[in-house]
C-alpha positions as CSV (number, residue, x, y, z in Angstrom):
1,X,-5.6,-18.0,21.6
2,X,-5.1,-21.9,21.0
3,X,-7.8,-22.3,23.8
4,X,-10.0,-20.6,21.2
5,X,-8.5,-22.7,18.2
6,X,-9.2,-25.7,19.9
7,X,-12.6,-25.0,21.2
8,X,-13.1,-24.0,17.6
9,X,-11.9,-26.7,15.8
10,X,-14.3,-28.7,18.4
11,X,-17.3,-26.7,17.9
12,X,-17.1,-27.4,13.7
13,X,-15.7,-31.3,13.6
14,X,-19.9,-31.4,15.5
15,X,-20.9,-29.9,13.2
16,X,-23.1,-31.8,10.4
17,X,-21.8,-31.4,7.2
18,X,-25.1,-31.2,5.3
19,X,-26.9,-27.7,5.1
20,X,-28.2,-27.3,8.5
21,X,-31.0,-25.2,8.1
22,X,-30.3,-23.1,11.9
23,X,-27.0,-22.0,10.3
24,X,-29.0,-20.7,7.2
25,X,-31.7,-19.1,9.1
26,X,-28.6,-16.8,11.2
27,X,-27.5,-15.8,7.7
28,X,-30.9,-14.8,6.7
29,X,-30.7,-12.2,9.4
30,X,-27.7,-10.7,8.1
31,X,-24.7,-9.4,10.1
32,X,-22.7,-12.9,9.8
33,X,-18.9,-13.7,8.7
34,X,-18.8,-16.5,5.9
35,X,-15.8,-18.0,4.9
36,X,-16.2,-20.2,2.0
37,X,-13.5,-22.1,0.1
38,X,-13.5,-21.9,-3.4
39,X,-14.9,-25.0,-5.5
40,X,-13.4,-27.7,-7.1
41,X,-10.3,-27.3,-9.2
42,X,-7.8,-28.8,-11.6
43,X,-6.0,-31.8,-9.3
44,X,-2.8,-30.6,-7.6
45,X,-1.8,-29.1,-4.7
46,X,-0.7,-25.2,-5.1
47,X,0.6,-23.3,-8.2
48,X,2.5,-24.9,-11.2
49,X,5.9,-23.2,-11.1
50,X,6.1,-19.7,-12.6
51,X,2.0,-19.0,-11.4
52,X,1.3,-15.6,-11.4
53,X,-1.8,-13.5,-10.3
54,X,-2.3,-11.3,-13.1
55,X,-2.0,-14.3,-15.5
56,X,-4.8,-17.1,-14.7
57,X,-3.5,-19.4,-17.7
58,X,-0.6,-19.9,-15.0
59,X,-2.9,-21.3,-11.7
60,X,-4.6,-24.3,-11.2
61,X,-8.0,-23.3,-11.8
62,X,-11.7,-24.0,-11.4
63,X,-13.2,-27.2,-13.2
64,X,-16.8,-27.2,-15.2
65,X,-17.9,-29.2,-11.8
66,X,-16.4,-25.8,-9.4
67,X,-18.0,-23.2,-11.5
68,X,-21.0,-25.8,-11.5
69,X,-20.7,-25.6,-8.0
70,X,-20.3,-22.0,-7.6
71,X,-23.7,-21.6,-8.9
72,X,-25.0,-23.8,-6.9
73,X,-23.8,-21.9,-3.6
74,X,-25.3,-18.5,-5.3
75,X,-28.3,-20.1,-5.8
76,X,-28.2,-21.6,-2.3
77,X,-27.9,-18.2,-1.2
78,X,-31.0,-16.5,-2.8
79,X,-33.4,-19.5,-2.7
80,X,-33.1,-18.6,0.9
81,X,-33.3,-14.9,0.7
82,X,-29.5,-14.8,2.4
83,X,-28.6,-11.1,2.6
84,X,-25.0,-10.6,1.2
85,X,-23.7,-7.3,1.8
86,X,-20.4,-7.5,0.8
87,X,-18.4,-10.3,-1.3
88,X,-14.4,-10.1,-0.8
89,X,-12.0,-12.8,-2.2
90,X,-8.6,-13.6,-2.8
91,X,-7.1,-12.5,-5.5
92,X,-6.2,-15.9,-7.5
93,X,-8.5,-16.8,-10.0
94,X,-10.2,-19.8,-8.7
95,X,-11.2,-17.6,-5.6
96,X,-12.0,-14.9,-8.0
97,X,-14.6,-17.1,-10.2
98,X,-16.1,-18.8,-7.5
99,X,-17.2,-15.5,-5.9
100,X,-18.1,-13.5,-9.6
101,X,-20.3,-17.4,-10.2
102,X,-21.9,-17.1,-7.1
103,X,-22.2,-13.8,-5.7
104,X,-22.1,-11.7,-9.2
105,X,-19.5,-10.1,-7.8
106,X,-16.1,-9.7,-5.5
107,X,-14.2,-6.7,-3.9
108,X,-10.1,-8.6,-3.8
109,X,-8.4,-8.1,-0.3
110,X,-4.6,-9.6,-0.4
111,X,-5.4,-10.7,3.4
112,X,-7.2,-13.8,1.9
113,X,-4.5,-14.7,-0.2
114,X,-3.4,-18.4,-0.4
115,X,-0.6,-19.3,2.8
116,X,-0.3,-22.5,0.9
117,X,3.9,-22.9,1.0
118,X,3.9,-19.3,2.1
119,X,4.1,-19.7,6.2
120,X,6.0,-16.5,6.8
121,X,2.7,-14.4,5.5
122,X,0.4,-16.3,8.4
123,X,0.7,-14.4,11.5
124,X,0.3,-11.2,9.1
125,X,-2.7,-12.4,7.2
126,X,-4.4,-14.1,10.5
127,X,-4.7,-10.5,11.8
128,X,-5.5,-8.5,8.4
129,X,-8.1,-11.2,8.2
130,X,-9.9,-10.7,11.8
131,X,-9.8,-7.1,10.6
132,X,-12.0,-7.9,8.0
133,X,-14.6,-9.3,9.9
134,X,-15.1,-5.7,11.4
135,X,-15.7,-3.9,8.2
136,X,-19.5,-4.8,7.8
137,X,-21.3,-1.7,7.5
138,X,-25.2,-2.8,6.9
139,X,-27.3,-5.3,7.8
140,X,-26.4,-8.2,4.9
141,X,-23.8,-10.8,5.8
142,X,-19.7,-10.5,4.9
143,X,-18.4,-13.1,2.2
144,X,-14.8,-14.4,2.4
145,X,-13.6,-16.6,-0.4
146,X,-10.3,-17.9,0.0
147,X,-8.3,-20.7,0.0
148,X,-8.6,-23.9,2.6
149,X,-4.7,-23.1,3.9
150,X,-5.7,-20.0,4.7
151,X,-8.6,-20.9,6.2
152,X,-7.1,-23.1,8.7
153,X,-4.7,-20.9,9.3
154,X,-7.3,-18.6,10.9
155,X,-9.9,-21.3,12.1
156,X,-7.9,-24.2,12.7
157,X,-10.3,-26.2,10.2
158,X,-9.5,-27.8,7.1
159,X,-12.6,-27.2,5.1
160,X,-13.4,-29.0,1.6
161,X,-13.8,-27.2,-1.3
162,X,-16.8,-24.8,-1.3
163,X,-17.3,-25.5,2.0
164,X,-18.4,-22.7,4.4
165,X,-17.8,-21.8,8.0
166,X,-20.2,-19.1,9.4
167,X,-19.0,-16.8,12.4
168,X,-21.8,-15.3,14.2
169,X,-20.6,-12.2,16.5
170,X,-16.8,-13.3,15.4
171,X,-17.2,-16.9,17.4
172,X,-17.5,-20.5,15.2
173,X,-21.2,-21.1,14.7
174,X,-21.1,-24.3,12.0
175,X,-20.2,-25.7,9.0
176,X,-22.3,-25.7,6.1
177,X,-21.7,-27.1,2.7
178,X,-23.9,-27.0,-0.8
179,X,-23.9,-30.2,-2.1
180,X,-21.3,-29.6,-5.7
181,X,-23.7,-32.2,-8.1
């Protein structure tokens, strides 16, 4: 498994970070894993003290510029005829509005929760999230919004905010990134 990890984390840092336009021609044929951070939020690292999930006056949410941005990686999407089957995000907000902004829409899977000051809910989560990339059932491509601690805990990447990582056939194929302004 770190031989993979490594070989992964090699195959991305290669990886341009504009929008490489091979990457969005896989997704136009549907059946691809994309995990995209959520956009740009308030400064901080983590929750404030006292954060809760069913209360998103307690998080450290998106800015004007993330849901600006969030758009932006909708539009992205359907200016290239991207098929999305299925949209499934974390459940705090930030993740939330960045999927609902760009996608319309978002099923909420705990697997994708934030790991940020959480490290005894990785090696749980790292395997409810790989079972995730099995539940495609059609032809369009499976969204995964989420946080970037919890996607280096599965990919070994630390991707910027709204950045994407594609898996193609649950292997690494690219980073792309919508640029936010």
């Amino acid at each position: 498994m770190a031989k993979l990890l490594v070989a992964l984390a090699a195959l991305l840092a290669a990886s341009p970070a504009p929008a490489d336009e091979k990457l969005w021609a896989l997704l136009k044929g549907g059946g691809q894993v994309v995990l995209i951070r959520h956009t740009i939020t308030t400064p901080g690292a983590g929750d404030p003290p006292g954060m809760r999930l069913d209360d998103c006056s307690t998080q450290r949410n998106l800015t004007d510029a993330g849901r600006a941005h969030a758009r932006r990686i909708g539009e992205a999407f359907r200016s290239r005829g991207i098929p999305v089957e299925r949209v499934v995000s974390s459940p705090w907000c930030r993740c939330v509005e960045t999927a609902k902004l760009a996608f319309g829409h978002a099923e909420i899977s705990d697997a994708l929760s934030n790991l940020f000051g959480r490290p005894e809910n990785r090696e749980r989560q790292v395997k409810e999230m790989r079972a995730l990339f099995t539940t495609r059932q059609g032809q369009g491509n499976l969204v995964l919004v989420t946080h970037g601690s919890t996607m280096f805990a599965l990919t070994g990447v630390s991707a910027d905010t709204g950045e994407m990582v594609l898996f193609s056939q649950g292997v690494a194929a690219g980073r792309l990134s919508v640029p936010p302004g």
